[in-house]
KOLROVEX-679004 format. One line per 8 residues: for each residue z, x, y of C-alpha. Coordinates in steps of 0.02 Angstrom, whole numbers, plus 50000, padded with zeros to 5 digits. Layout:
BEGIN
Z:X:Y; ...
//
This chain:
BEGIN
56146:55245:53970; 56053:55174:54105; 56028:55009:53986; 56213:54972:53983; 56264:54809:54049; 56424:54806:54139; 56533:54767:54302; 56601:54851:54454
56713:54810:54572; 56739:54884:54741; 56823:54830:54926; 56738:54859:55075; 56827:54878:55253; 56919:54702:55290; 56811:54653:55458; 56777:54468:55446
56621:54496:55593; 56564:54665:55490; 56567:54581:55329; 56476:54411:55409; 56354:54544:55486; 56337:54626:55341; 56320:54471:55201; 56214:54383:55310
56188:54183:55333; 56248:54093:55173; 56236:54280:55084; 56051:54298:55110; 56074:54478:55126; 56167:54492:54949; 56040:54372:54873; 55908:54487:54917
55986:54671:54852; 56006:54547:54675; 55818:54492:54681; 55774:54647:54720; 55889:54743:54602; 55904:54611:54474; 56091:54628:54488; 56219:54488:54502
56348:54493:54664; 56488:54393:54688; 56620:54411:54825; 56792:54355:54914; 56814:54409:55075; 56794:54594:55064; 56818:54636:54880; 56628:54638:54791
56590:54629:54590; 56413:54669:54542; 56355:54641:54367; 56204:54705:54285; 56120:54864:54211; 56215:55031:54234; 56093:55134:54350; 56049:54964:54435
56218:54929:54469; 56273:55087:54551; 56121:55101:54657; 56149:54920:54734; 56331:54983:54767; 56257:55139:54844; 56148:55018:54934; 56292:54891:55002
56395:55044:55050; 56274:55134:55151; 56210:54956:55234; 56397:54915:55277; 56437:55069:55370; 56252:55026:55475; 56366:54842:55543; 56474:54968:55624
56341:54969:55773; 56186:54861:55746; 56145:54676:55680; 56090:54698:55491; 55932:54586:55468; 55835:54564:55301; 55714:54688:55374; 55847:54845:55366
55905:54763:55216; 55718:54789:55120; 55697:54969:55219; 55862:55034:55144; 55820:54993:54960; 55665:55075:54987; 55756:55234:55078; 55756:55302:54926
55713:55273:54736; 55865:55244:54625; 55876:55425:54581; 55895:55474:54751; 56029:55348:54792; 56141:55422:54638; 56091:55588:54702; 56301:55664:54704
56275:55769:54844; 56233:55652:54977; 56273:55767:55127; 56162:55894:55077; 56013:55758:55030; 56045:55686:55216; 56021:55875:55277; 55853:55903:55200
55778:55777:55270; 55655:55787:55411; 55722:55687:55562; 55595:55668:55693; 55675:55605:55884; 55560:55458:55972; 55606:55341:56118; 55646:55218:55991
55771:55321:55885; 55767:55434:55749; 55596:55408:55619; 55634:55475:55450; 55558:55489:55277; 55583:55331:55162; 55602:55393:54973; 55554:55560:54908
55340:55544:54944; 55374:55519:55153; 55480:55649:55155; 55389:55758:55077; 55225:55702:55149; 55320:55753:55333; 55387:55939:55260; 55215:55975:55202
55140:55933:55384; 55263:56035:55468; 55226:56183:55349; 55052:56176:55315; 54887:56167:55433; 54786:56011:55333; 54862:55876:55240; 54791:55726:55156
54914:55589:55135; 54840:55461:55022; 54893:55293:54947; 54886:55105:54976; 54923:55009:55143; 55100:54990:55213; 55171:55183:55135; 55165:55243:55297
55036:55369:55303; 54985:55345:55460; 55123:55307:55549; 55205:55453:55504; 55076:55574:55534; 55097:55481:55720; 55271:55515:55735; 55238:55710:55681
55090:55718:55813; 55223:55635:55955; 55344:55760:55894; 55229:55910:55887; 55189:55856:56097; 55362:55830:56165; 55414:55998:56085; 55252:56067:56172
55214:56154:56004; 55006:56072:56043; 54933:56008:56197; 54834:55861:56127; 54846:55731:56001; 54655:55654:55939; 54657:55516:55842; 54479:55499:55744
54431:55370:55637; 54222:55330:55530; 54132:55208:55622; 54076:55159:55464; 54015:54979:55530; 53920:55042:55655; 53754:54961:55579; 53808:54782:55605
53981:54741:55632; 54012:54840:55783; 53855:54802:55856; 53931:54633:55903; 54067:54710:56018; 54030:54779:56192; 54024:54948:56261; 53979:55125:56183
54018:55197:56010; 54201:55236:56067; 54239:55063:56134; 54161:55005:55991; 54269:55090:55858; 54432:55058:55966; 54497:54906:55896; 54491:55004:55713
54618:55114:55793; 54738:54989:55852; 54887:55041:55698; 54883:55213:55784; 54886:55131:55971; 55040:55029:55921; 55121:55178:55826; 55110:55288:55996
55164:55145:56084; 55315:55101:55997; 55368:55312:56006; 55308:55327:56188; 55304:55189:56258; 55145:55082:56339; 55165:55163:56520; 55158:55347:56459
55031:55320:56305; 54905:55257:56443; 54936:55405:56569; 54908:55520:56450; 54778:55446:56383; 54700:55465:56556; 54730:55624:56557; 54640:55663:56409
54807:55732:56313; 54785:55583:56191; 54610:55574:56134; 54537:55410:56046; 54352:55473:55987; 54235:55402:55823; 54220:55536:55678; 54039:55554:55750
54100:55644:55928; 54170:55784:55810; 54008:55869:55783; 54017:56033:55872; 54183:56041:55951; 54334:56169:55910; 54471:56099:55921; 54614:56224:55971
54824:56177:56002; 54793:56011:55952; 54862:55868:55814; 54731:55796:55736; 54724:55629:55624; 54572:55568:55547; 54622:55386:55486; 54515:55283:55353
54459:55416:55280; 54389:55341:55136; 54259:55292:55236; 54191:55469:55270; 54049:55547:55163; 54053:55712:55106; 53967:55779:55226; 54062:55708:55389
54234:55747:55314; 54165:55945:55274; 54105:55921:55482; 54281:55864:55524; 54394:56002:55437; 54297:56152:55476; 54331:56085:55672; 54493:56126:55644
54538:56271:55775; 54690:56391:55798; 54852:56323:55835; 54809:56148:55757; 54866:56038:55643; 54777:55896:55557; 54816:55760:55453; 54702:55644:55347
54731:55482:55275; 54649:55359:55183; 54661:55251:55036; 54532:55272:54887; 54556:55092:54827; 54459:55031:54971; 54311:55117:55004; 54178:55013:55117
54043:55138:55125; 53863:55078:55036; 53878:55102:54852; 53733:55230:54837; 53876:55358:54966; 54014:55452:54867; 54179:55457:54980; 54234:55624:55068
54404:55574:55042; 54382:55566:54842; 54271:55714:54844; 54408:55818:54942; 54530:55810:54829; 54435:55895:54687; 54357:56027:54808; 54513:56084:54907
54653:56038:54784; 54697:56235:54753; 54653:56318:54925; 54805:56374:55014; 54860:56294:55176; 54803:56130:55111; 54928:56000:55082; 54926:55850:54984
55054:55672:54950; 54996:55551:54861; 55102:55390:54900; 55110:55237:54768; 55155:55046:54759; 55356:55108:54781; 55336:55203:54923; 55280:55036:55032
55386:54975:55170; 55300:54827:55243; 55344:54661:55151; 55415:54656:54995; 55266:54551:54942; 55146:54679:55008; 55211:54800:54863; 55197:54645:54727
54998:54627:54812; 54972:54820:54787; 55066:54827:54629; 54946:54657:54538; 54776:54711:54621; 54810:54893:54504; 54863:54805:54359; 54695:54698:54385
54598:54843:54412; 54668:54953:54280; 54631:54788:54137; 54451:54747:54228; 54389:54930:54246; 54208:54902:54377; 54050:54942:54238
//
């Protein structure tokens, strides 16, 4: 079925600025849902034909249909265009009962708007972190592990449901690389932290993320400044994890206090730690996959949202690894 070739033709509201909005400059926007698709589009005014594989074919009509209505009230830009192709996977887009997909999904409120899950994985990943205590969300760059564990943490504050929000991360290069920068171990390991500065300040906005990081309601600390400490009514995300051992990952999750919530993230392709070291991260999965209260989501090359070319990168370095296999 879904190796059919055919056509499908379709009209779309007659608004010459929607439809300019919407097509983009000399039809860069419909050039990219084909590349992308690997459909054909042609169009006159606002009547569309799109050629190509059956399931292809109805998900870039989903896709045009669901873009158009967004020119209503906002500039579509090849950005938005990328970001609602990767809303969803094809299935989801021919899911029938749209209505009740769009009510299932966890909608978190920001200063910036509403932050949602992108396919099936993110939304998951955000259902299992409001229903379960720890979660390990694990996959390559750009999936948005981290920066939705952010917006869940932001959410989790402004609904007063914790007090605190710490944001840990390994210091793995504390031997040499971070003995070139100034300060203690915390400055030190700052800059490593700078996706989940930007996250907070793109939900909160630079003013408040810096009061209340004066206030000690957002903590910044190094995996190291967790030995000892309970941590109680607070929203916890360890980032890099990959870069624990065993033994400071065990350290970090039996901090874990009542009233908490913490989230772990890393990405078991890229593991700097010295050779001789076995990863928490990889350990943790086969230790904790069947206790209860522990959640896992493990994203893959579709589930990134950054460039299209980031998920081609991702996508060849597998293939390479998967044909090259390390001896």
């Amino acid at each position: 079925m879904g190796n059919i070739k055919l056509s499908h033709a379709f009209q779309l509201e007659p608004d010459n600025n929607r439809l300019a909005n919407f097509c983009g400059e000399c039809d860069q926007h419909l050039r990219q849902i084909e590349q992308r698709l690997n459909v054909e589009i042609s169009n006159r005014g606002n009547h569309f034909e799109i050629t190509g594989y059956e399931i292809a074919v109805k998900a870039a009509t989903a896709v045009i249909k669901q873009l158009f209505i967004a020119t209503e009230h906002e500039q579509v830009t090849p950005k938005k265009i990328h970001l609602a192709m990767q809303d969803s996977t094809i299935d989801q887009l021919l899911t029938p009962d749209l209505e009740t997909t769009e009510t299932l999904q966890v909608m978190i409120k920001t200063k910036q708007g509403i932050i949602k899950g992108r396919g099936a994985n993110q939304q998951d990943y955000l259902k299992k972190i409001q229903s379960h205590d720890i979660n390990f969300g694990i996959g390559p760059a750009g999936t948005g592990k981290t920066y939705l564990a952010v917006a869940c943490a932001v959410d989790a504050l402004q609904s007063e449901k914790i007090r605190r929000i710490i944001l840990v991360r390994p210091a793995v290069e504390a031997g040499e690389k971070l003995g070139f920068l100034p300060g203690d171990l915390a400055q030190k390991v700052d800059p490593y932290l700078r996706p989940l500065y930007d996250a907070l300040y793109e939900m909160l906005g630079f003013e408040r993320v810096e009061k209340l990081i004066e206030r000690k309601v957002i903590e910044v600390a190094p995996l190291a400044f967790m030995r000892g400490r309970t941590l109680n009514d607070s929203f916890i995300i360890l980032d890099e994890a990959q870069n624990t051992t065993t033994e400071q990952i065990k350290m970090f999750l039996t901090r874990i206090g009542f009233g908490s919530t913490a989230v772990v993230t890393g990405d078991i392709t890229q593991i700097d730690l010295p050779h001789e070291k076995m990863s928490g991260l990889k350990h943790v999965l086969n230790v904790l996959n069947e206790v209860e209260g522990v959640s896992f989501t493990t994203f893959n090359v579709r589930d990134v949202v950054r460039h299209p070319l980031v998920q081609r990168i991702v996508a060849a370095y597998e293939l390479y690894e998967q044909q090259h296999p390390k001896l």
